[in-house]
C-alpha positions in Angstrom: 159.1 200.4 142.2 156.3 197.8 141.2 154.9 198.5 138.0 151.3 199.3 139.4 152.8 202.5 141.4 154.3 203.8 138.2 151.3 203.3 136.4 148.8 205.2 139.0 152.0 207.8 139.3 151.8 208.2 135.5 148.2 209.5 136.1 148.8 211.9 138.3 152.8 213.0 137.9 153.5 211.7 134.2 156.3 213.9 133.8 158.3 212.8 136.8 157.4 209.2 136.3 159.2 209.1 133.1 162.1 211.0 134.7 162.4 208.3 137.3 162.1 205.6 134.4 165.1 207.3 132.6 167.4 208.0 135.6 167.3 203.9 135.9 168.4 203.6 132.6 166.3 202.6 129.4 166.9 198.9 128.7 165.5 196.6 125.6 164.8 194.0 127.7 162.7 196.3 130.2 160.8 198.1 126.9 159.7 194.6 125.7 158.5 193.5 129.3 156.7 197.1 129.0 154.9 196.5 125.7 154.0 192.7 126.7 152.5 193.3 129.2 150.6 195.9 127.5 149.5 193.7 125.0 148.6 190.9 127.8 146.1 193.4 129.1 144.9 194.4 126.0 144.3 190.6 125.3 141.9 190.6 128.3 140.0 193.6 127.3 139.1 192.2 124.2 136.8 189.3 126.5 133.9 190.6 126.9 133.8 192.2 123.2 134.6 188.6 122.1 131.9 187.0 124.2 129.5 189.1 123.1 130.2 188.2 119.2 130.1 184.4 120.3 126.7 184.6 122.0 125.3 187.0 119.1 126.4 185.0 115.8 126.1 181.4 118.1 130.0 181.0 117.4 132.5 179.2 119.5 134.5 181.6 121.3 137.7 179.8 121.3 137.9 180.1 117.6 137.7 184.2 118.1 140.3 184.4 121.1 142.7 182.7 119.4 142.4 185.1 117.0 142.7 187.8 119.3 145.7 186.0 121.0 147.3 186.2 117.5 146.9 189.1 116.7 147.3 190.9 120.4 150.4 189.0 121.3 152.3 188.2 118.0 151.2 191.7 115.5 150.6 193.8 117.6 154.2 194.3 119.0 155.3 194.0 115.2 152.9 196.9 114.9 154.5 199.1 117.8 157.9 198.6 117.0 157.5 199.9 113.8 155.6 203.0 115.0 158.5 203.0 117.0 161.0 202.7 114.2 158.8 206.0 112.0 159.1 207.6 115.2 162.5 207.8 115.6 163.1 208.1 111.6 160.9 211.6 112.2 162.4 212.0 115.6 166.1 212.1 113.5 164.8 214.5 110.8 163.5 217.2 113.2 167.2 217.1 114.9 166.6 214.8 117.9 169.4 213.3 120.0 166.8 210.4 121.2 168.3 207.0 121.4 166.0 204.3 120.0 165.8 202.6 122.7 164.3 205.4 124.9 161.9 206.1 122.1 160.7 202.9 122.7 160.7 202.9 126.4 158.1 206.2 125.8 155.3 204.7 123.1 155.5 201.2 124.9 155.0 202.5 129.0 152.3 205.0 127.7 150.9 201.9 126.0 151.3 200.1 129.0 150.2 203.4 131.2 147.3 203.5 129.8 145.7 200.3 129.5 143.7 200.6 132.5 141.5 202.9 130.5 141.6 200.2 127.6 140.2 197.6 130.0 137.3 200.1 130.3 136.8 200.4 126.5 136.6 196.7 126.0 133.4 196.8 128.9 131.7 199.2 126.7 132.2 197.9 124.0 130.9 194.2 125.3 127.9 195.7 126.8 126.8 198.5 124.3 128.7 197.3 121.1 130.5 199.9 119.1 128.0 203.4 119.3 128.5 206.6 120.8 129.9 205.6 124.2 132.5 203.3 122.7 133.6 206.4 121.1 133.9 208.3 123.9 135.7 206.0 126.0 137.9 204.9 123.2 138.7 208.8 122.3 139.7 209.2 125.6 142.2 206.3 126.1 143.6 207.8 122.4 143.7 211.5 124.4 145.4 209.7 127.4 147.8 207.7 125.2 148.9 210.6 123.4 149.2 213.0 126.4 151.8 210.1 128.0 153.8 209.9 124.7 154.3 213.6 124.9 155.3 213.5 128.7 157.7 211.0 127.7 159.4 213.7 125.4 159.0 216.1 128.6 160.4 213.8 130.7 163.4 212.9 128.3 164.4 216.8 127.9 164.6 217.3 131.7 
């Protein structure tokens, strides 16, 4: 299935989705398109946040995308896989039979999952800066992140 369907799936059927992603098989190359393409989108929501600093401080913006590019596409997948790699170190301790690589294939499609909602925090956060609804909307996509992760786990133990 397209990755959209999964994605609008997750939202309503998170369990079963991540079911469906492990009956076809957890793969690295798969996880990495996953947590890309999570960090892709997360590169765009940072746009109107990024704008918004240029036109305040009278700044160029390219100078604070590339920035963002750097450290959206090159860290922050440094950043996840070693969540990923604490994770599974935990995950081992507590008596898990996880593989890695399906521990991955959770944190990185929630990530992915739920980037629709991080699209919405970088809008508020461009037009009302970082205040109360910022922290609203960016608690939620933390709430919505989190509740994926542990359907993941569901979803693995079925």
């Amino acid at each position: 299935m397209s990755v959209v369907i999964n994605i609008s799936k997750t939202y309503r059927k998170p369990i079963q989705t991540y079911s469906r992603l492990f009956e076809l098989g957890a793969s690295e190359k798969q996880n990495l398109a996953f947590l890309i393409g999570g960090c892709v989108i997360s590169f765009v929501s940072q746009w109107p946040v990024q704008a918004r600093h240029a036109f305040a401080n009278q700044q160029s913006i390219d100078e604070l995308m590339g920035a963002i590019l750097l450290s959206n596409l090159f860290l922050l997948p440094l950043i996840f896989y070693f969540i990923s790699m604490v994770m599974y170190i935990f995950a081992k301790g507590l008596g898990s039979n996880i593989l890695g690589v399906e521990l991955r294939m959770i944190i990185f499609w929630a990530y992915l999952a739920a980037t629709p909602i991080l699209l919405l925090v970088g809008i508020v956060e461009g037009f009302f800066g970082k205040n109360f609804q910022y922290f609203i909307v960016a608690g939620f996509w933390l709430l919505i992140f989190l509740t994926f992760v542990y359907s993941g786990f569901k979803g693995r133990s079925r």
